[in-house]
DRENPA-3360 file (N, C-alpha, C; in nm, 2 decimals, always signed):
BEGIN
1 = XXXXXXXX = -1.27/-4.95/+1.23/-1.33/-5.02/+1.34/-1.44/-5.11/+1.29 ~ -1.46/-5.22/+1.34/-1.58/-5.36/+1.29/-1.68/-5.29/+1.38 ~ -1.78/-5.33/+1.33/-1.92/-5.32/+1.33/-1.96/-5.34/+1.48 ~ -1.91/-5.51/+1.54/-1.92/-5.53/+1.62/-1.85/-5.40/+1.75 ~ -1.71/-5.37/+1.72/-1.67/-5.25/+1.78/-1.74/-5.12/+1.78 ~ -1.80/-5.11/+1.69/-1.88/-5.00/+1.70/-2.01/-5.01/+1.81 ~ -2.08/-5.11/+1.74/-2.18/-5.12/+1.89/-2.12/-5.13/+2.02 ~ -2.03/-5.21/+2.04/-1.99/-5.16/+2.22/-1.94/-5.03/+2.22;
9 = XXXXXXXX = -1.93/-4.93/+2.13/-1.89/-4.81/+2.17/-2.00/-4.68/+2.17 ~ -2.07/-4.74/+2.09/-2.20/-4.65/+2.09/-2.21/-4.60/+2.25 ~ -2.29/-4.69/+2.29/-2.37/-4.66/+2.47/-2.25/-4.56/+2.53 ~ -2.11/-4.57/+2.53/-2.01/-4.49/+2.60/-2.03/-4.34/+2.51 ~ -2.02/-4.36/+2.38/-2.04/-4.25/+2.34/-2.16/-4.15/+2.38 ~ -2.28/-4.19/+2.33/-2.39/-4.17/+2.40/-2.42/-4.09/+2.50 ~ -2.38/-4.15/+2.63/-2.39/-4.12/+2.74/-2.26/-4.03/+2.75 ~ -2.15/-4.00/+2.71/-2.08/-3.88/+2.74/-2.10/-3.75/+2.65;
17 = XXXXXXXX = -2.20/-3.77/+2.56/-2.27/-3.66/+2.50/-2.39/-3.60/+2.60 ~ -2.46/-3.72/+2.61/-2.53/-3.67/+2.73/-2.48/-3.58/+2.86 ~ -2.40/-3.66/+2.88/-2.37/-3.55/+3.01/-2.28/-3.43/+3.02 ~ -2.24/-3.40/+2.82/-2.14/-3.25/+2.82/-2.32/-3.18/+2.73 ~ -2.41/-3.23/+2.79/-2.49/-3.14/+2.73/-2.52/-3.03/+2.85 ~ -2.56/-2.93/+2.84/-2.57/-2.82/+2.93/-2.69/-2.81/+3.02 ~ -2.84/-2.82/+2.92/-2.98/-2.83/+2.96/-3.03/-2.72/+2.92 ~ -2.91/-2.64/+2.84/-2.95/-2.49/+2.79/-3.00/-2.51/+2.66;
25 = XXXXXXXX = -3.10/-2.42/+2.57/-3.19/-2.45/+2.43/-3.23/-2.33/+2.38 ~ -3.12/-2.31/+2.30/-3.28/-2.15/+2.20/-3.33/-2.22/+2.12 ~ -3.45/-2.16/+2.15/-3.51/-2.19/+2.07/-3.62/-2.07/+1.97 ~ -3.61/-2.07/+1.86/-3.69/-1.98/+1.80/-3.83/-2.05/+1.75 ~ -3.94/-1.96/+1.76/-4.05/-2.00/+1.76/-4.15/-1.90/+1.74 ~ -4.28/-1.85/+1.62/-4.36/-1.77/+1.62/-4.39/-1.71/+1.70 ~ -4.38/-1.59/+1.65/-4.47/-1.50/+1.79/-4.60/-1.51/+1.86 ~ -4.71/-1.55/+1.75/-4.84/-1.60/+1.86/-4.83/-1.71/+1.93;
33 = XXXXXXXX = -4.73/-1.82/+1.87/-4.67/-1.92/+1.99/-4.68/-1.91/+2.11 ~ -4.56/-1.86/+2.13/-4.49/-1.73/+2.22/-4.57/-1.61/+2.32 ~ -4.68/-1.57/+2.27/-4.77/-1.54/+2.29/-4.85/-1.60/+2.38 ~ -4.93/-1.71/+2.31/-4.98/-1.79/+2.41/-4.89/-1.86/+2.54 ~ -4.77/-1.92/+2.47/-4.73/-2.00/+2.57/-4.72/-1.92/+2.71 ~ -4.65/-1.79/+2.68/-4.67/-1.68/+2.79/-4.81/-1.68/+2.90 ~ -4.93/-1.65/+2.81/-5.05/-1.67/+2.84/-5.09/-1.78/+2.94 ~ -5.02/-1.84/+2.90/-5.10/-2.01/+2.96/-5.00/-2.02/+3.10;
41 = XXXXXXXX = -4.84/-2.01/+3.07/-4.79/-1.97/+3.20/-4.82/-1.89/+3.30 ~ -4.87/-1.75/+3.28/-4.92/-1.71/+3.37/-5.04/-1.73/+3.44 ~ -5.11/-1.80/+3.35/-5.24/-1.88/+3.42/-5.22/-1.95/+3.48 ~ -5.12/-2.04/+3.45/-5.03/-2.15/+3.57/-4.99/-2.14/+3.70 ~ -4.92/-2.01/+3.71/-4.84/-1.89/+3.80/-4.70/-2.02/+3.74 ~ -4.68/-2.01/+3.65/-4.53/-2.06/+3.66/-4.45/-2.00/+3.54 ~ -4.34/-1.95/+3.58/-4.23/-1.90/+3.47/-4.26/-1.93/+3.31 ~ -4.20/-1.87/+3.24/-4.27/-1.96/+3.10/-4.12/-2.05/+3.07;
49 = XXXXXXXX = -4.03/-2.05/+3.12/-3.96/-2.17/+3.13/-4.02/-2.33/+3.19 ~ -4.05/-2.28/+3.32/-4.12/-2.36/+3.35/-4.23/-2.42/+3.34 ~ -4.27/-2.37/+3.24/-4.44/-2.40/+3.20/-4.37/-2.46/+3.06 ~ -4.27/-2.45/+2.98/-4.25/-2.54/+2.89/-4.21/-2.66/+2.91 ~ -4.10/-2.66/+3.01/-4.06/-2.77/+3.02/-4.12/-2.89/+3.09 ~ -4.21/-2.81/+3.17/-4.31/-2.92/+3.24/-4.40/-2.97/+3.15 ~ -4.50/-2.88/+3.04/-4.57/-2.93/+2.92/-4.46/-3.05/+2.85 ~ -4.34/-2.97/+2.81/-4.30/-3.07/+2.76/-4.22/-3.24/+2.82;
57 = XXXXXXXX = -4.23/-3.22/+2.98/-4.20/-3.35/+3.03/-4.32/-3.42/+3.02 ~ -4.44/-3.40/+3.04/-4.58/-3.44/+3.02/-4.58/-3.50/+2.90 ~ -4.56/-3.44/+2.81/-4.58/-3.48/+2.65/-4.52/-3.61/+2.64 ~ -4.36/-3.59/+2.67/-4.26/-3.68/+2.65/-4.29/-3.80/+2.73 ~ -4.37/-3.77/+2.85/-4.35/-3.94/+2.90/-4.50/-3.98/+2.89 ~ -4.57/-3.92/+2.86/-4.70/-3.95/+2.80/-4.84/-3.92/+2.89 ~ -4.82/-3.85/+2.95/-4.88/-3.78/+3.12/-4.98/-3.70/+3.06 ~ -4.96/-3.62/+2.93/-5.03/-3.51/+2.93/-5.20/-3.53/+2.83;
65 = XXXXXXXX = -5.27/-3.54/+2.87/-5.41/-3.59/+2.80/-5.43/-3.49/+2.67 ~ -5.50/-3.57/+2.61/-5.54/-3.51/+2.50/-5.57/-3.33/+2.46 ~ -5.67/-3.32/+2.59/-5.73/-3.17/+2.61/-5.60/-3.09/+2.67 ~ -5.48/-3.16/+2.71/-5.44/-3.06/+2.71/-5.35/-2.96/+2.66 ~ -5.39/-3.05/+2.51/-5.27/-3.02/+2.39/-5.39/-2.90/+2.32 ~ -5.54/-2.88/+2.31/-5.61/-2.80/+2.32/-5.57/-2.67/+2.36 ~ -5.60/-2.57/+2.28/-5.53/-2.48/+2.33/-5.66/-2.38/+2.41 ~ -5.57/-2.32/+2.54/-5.67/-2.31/+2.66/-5.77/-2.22/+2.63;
73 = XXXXXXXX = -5.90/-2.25/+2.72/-6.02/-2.18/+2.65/-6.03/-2.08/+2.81 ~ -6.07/-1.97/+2.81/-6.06/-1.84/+2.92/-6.17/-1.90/+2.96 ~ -6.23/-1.92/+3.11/-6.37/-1.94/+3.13/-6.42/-1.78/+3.09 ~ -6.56/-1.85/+3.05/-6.64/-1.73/+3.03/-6.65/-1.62/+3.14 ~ -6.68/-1.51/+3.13/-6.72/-1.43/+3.27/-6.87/-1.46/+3.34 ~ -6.89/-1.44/+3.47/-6.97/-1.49/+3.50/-7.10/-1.42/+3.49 ~ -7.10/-1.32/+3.43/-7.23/-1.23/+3.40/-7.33/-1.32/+3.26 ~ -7.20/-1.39/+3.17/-7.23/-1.49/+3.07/-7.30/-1.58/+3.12;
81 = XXXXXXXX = -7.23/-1.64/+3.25/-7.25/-1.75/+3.29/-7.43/-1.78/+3.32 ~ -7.42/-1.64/+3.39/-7.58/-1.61/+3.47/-7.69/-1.59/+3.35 ~ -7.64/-1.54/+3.24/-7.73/-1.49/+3.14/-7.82/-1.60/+3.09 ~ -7.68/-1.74/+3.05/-7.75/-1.84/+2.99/-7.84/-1.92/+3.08 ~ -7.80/-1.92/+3.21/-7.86/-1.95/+3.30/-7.99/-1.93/+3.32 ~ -8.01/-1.79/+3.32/-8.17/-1.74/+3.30/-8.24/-1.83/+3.20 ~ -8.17/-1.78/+3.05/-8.23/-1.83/+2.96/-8.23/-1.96/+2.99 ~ -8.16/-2.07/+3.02/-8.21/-2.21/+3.01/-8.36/-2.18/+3.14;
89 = XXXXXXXX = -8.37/-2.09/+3.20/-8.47/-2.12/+3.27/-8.56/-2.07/+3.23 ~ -8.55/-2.00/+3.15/-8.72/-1.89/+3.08/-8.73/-2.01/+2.97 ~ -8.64/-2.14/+2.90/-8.67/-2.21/+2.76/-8.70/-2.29/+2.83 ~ -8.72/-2.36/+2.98/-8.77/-2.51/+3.04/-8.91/-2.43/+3.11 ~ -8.97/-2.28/+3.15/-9.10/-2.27/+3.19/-9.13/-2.26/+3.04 ~ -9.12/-2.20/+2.90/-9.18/-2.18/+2.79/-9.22/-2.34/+2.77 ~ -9.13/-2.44/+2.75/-9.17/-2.62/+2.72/-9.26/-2.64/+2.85 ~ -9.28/-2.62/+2.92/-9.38/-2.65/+3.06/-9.48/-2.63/+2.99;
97 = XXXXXXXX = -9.49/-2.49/+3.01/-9.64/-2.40/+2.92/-9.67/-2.46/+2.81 ~ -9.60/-2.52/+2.74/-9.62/-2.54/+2.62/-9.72/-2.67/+2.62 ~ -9.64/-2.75/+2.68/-9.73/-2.88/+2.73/-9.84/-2.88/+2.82 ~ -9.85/-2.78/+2.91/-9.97/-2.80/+3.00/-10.07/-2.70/+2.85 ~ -10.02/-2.60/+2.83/-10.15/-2.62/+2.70/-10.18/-2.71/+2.57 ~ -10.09/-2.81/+2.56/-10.16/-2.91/+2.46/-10.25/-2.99/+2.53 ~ -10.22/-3.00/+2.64/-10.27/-3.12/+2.75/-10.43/-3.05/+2.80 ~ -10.44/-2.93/+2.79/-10.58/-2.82/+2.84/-10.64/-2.85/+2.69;
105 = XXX = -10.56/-2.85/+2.58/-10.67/-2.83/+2.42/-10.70/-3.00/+2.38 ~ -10.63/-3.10/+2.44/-10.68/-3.21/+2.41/-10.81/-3.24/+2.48 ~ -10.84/-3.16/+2.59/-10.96/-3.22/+2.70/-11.08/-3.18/+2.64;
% end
């Protein structure tokens, strides 16, 4: 077959590979992988089939942002949440105080 014959047969070939493909995939992959990806699905509420293939339609057509290739961070509990909270408020009255007595020892 010439070269030229080859190219017009490519695209037919191609595309009838395509469509004796099934949509089925093993795939083997580490276990903390595996692990997580589980994880992250159920944070989702979606199957872990479904949480792959959707990550990976995202990926493939370029949908999926940077952070979300990041692997997922648990929000903190909110007892944390409250703790730092105080503290950022007891370290902005300690800088208050701090300033109204420089401001008392310069007079």
């Amino acid at each position: 077959m010439t070269s030229a014959a080859s190219k017009r047969t490519a695209p037919r070939e191609a595309a009838s590979r395509e469509s004796a493909r099934s949509g089925r995939l093993l795939l083997r992959m580490p276990r903390p992988l595996h692990a997580e990806l589980a994880a992250r699905s159920d944070a989702a509420g979606l199957s872990l089939n479904q949480y792959i293939v959707e990550t990976l339609s995202k990926t493939i057509s370029g949908e999926a942002a940077a952070g979300d290739l990041v692997p997922h961070v648990a929000r903190p509990p909110r007892s944390l949440r409250l703790a730092l909270l105080a503290n950022a408020i007891v370290v902005a009255l300690a800088a208050a105080t701090c300033v109204v007595l420089l401001l008392v020892a310069l007079r």
